[in-house]
C-alpha positions as CSV (number, residue, x, y, z in Angstrom):
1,X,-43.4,-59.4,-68.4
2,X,-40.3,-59.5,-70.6
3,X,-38.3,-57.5,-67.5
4,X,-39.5,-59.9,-64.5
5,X,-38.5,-62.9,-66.7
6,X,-35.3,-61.5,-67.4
7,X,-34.8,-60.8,-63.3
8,X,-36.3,-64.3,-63.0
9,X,-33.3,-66.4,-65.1
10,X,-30.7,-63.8,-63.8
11,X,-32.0,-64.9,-60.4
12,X,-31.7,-68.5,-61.1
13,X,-28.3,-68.7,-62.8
14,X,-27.2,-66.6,-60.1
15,X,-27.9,-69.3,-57.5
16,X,-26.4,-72.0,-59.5
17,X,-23.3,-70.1,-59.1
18,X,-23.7,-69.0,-55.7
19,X,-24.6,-72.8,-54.5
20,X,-21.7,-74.0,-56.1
21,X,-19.2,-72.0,-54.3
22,X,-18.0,-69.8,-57.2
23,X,-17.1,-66.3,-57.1
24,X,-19.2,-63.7,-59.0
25,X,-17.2,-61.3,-60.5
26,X,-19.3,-59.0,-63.1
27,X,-22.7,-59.3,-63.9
28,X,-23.2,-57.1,-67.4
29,X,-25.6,-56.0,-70.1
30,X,-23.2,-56.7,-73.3
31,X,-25.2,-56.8,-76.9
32,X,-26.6,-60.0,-75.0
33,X,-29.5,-60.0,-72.7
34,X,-27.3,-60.7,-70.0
35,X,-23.6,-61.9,-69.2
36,X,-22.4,-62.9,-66.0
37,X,-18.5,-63.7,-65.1
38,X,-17.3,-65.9,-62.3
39,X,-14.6,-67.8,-61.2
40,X,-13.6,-70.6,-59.2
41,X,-10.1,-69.3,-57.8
42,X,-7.6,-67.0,-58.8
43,X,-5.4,-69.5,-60.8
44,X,-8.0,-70.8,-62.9
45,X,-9.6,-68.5,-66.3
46,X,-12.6,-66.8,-65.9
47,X,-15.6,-68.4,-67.4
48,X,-18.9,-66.6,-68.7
49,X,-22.7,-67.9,-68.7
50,X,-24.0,-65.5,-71.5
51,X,-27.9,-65.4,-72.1
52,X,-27.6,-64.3,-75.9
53,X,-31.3,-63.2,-76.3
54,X,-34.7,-62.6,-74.0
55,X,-36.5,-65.6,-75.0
56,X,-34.0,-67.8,-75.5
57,X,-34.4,-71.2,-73.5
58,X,-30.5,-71.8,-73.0
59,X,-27.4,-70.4,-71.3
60,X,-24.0,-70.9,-72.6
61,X,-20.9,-71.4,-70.2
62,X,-18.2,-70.2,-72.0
63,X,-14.7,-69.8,-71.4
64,X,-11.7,-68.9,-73.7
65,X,-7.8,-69.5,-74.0
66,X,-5.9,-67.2,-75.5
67,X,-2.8,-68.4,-77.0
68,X,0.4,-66.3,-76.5
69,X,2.2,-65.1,-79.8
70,X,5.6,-66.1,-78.2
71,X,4.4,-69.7,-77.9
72,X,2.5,-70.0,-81.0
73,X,6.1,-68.7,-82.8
74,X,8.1,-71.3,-81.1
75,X,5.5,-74.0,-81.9
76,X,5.3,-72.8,-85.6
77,X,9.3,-73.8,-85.6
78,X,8.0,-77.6,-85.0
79,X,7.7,-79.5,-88.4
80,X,4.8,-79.3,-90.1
81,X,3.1,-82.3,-89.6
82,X,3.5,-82.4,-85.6
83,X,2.3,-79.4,-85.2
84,X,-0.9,-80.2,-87.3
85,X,-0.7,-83.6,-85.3
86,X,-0.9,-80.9,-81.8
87,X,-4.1,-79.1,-83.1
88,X,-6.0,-82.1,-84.0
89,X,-5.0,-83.9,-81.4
90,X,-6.8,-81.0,-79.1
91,X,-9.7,-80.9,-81.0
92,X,-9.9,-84.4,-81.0
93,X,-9.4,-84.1,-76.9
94,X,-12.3,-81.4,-76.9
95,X,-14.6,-83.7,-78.7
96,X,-14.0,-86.5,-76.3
97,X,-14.8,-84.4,-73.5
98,X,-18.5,-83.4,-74.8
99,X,-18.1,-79.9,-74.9
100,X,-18.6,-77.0,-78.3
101,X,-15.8,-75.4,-79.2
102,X,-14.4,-72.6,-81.8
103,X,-10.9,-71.9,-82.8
104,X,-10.6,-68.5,-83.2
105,X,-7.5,-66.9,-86.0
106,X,-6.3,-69.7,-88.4
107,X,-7.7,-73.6,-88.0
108,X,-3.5,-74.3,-88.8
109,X,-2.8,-72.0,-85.8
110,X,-5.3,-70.7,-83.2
111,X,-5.1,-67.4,-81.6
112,X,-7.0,-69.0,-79.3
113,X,-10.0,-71.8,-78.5
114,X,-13.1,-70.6,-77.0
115,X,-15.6,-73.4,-75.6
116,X,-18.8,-73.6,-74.6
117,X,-21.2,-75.5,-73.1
118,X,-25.3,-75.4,-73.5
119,X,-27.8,-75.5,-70.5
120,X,-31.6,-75.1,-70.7
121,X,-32.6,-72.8,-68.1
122,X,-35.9,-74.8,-67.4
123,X,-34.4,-78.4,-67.4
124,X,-31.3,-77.6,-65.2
125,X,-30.6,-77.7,-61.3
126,X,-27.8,-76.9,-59.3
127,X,-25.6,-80.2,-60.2
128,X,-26.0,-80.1,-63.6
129,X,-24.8,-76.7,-64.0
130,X,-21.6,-77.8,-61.9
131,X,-21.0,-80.4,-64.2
132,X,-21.6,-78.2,-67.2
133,X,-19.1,-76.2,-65.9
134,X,-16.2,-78.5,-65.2
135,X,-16.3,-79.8,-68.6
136,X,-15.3,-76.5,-69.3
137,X,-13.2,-75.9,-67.3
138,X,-11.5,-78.9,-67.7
139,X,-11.6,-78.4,-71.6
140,X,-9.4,-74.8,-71.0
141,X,-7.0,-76.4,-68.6
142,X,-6.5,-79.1,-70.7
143,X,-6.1,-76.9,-73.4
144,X,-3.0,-74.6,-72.0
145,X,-1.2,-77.8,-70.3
146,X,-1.7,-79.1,-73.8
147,X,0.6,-76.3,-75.4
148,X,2.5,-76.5,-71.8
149,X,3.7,-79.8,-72.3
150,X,4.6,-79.5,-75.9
151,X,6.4,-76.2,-75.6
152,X,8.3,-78.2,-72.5
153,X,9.0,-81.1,-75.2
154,X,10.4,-78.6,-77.6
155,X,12.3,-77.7,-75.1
């Protein structure tokens, strides 16, 4: 029973991918009960919908930044308080847009920001996964033309 259920929300995530044009691009059996990469194009991160147990009622979509140590060094050299401003600003940003999110190293300066997004696999269709999904998409872009643009300001 356990095994066809298993098949049976692989299935249906699977088609919430396919239907919305993305790109499957590993479907693997991590510590989770199932993890499944795709991508929209080439350009943009890779984002995950991880089913953490066998009877859990959710997905997450997840999807990470990692900062690079060159940039976080030359946004270290900012004064204090503006950088502080940068990080709360983001997480403020990230709040706004409805979406989890953990920053991963130091809270003062992120090795990088992964976030995530819940869906209920019973209460969820097609659209609403989409949606799901550009939040968080939108949260990761907007998180490395965030460092982008103040790295470009520093100049």
């Amino acid at each position: 029973m356990e095994a066809a259920n298993r098949e049976q929300n692989i299935t249906q995530v699977m088609r919430w991918v396919i239907q919305s044009n993305l790109q499957v691009t590993t479907v693997s059996n991590s510590n989770h009960d199932f993890v499944i990469q795709f991508s929209e194009t080439a350009t943009l991160p890779d984002i995950q919908i991880v089913h953490q147990k066998l009877d859990s009622a959710f997905v997450l979509i997840v999807g990470q930044v990692k900062i690079p140590q060159s940039d976080r060094e030359k946004l270290k050299n900012l004064k204090r308080e503006k950088f502080s401003d940068f990080i709360w600003s983001l997480k403020l940003n990230l709040l706004n847009i409805g979406v989890d999110f953990t920053v991963l190293g130091s809270e003062r300066d992120p090795d990088s920001w992964e976030i995530q997004k819940r869906l209920f696999l019973n209460d969820t269709n097609t659209s609403q996964f989409y949606e799901a999904y550009s939040k968080v998409k939108y949260a990761l872009i907007g998180i490395i033309w965030s460092y982008k643009r103040e790295l470009d300001l520093k100049g």
